[in-house]
N, C-alpha and C positions, 0 to 999 in steps of 0.2 A: 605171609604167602607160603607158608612150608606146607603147605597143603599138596603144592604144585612136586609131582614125583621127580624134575630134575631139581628141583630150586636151591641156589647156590648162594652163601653170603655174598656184600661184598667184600669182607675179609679174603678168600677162598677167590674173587675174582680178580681183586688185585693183587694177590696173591701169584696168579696165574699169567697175570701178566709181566710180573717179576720176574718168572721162571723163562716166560719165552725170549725176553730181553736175555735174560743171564745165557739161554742158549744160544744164542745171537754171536754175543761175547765170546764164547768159547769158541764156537767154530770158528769167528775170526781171527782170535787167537792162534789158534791150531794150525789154519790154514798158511800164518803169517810165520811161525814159528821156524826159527835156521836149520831143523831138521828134518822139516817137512815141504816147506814153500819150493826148496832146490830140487827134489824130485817132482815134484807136478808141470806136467805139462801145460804148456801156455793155453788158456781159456778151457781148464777141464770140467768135467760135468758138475765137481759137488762146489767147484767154485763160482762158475754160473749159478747154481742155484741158489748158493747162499747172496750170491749179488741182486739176483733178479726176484726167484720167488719166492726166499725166503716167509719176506714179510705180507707179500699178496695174500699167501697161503695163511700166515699168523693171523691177518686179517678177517679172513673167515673163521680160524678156528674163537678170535677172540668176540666178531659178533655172533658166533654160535654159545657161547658161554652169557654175554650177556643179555641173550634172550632167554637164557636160562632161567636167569635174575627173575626176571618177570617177564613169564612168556606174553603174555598180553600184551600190556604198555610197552615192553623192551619190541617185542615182535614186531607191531605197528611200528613203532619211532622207526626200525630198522628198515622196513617197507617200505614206506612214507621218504625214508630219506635217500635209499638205493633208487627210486622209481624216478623222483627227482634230480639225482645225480647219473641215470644211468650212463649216460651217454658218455662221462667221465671213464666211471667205472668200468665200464666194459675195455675202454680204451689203454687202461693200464692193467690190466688182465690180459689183455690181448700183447698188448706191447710185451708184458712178462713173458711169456709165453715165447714171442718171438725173438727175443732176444736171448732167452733163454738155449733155444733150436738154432740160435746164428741165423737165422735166414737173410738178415741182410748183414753188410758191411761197411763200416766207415772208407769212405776214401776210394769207394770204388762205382764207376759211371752205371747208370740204371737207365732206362730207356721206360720212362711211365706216360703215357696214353699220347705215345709219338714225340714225345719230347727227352732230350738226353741230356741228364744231369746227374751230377757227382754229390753224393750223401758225404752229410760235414758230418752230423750227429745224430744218436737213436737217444730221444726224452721219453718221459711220460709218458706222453701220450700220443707220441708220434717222432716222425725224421726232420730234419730240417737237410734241403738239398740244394745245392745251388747250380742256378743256370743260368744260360748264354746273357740271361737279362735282369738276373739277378737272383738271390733265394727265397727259397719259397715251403712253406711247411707243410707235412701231408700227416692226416694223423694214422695212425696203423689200418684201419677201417679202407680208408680211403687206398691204402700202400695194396692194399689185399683186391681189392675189387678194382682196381688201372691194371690187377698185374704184373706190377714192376718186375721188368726180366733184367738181371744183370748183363752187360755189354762187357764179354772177357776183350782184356788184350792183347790185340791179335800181334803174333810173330813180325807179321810182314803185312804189308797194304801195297794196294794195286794204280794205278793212275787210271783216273777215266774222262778222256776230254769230250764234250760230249756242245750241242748247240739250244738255246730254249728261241724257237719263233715263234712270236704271238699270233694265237689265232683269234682274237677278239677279248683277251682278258685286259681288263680296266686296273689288274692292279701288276700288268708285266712291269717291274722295276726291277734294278739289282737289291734292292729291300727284298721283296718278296720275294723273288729266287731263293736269298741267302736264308729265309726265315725256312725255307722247305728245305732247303741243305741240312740245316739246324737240326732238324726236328727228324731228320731220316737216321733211321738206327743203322742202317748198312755202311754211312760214312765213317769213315775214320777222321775223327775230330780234333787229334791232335795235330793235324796238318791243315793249315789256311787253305780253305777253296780260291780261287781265284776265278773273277770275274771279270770278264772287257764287255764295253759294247761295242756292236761292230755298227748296226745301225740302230734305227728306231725300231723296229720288229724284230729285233735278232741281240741274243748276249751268247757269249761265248765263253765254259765255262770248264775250269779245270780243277777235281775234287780227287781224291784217296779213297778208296772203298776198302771194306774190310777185307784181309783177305777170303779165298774163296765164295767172294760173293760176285756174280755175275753180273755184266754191265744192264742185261739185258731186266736184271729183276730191281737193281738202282731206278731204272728209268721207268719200268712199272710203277714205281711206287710213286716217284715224282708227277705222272701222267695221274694217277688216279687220284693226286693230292690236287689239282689243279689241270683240269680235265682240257681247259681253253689255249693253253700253251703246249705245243707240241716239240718232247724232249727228243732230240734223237745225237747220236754217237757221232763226233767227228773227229777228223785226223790233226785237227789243227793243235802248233807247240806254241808253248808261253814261253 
């Protein structure tokens, strides 16, 4: 195949992959070294990189070399095998990418498609988060198109007693109250809602809103989660 104007041994290819390993080695080295590790700042940019895209990037440079080999046969195989795996591939490129940029954070509540849950861990190919009912994994793809806004912790939280009367929903329970508390980004969810019922039509319910968040736009949100129950504001104490 030397005909081929890149065409590369594979001496010269694993050759090449030796070198991107040995470089590997070294910046970990370097990074780690008692002269160097105590001046870097926690999560700096070339140690991110060396964590995250080191090896993404290696990855292309090494199936760019081995279609070198044989652009043909190597070309296809590489084709043939990225088109089949895309759906992988793209997700730990992407995940690179964002890990790399920090966009998200361990440990810290996200609020993804009206639902508020705390990120345990950034993998592969995606987060694993956990919520009110248990964890649940999202792959980056998925992180990106809900949106996920992070939920800061707010200084202070407000109290808002407020009453739900049913106006003909079939599912008024204190269940389904609680699941709309759950899922509302404006609550403040380190404090227990509390719920009474006073009758069969009527619960009476005392929640934490974030701060500067208006009673008036809580209860929007509640009203337009569940149109049939009518949320309004009362003076009543627990």
């Amino acid at each position: 195949m030397s005909q081929y104007l890149f065409h590369i041994s594979w001496l010269k290819f694993f050759l090449l992959i030796g070198f991107i390993v040995l470089i590997y080695i070294v910046l970990k080295l370097i990074l780690n070294a008692p002269w160097v590790k105590p001046n870097l700042t926690t999560n700096n940019a070339v140690s991110r990189f060396v964590k995250y895209l080191f090896w993404p990037i290696a990855g292309v440079v090494i199936a760019g070399f081995f279609i070198m080999k044989n652009p043909v046969a190597h070309g296809f195989m590489v084709v043939i095998t990225t088109l089949l795996s895309w759906r992988y591939v793209k997700e730990i490129f992407l995940g690179a990418f964002i890990k790399f940029s920090q966009v998200y954070h361990k440990n810290t509540p996200y609020n993804i498609n009206g639902m508020q849950g705390t990120l345990i861990s950034l993998e592969v190919i995606g987060g694993k988060f956990k919520f009110h009912k248990g964890t649940q994994f999202f792959t980056y793809s998925q992180l990106l198109d809900s949106q996920a806004i992070a939920l800061v912790n707010d200084i202070a939280s407000d109290d808002l007693n407020f009453r739900c009367q049913n106006n003909g929903s079939e599912r008024f329970n204190i269940a389904h109250i609680q699941d709309i508390i759950f899922q509302c980004p404006y609550v403040d969810h380190y404090y227990k809602p509390k719920l009474n019922i006073v009758d069969s039509d009527t619960i009476s319910v005392k929640i934490n809103t974030r701060s500067h968040i208006s009673a008036e736009k809580v209860l929007a949100y509640f009203s337009e989660k569940e149109p049939l129950i009518n949320f309004r504001i009362s003076n009543n104490t627990f």
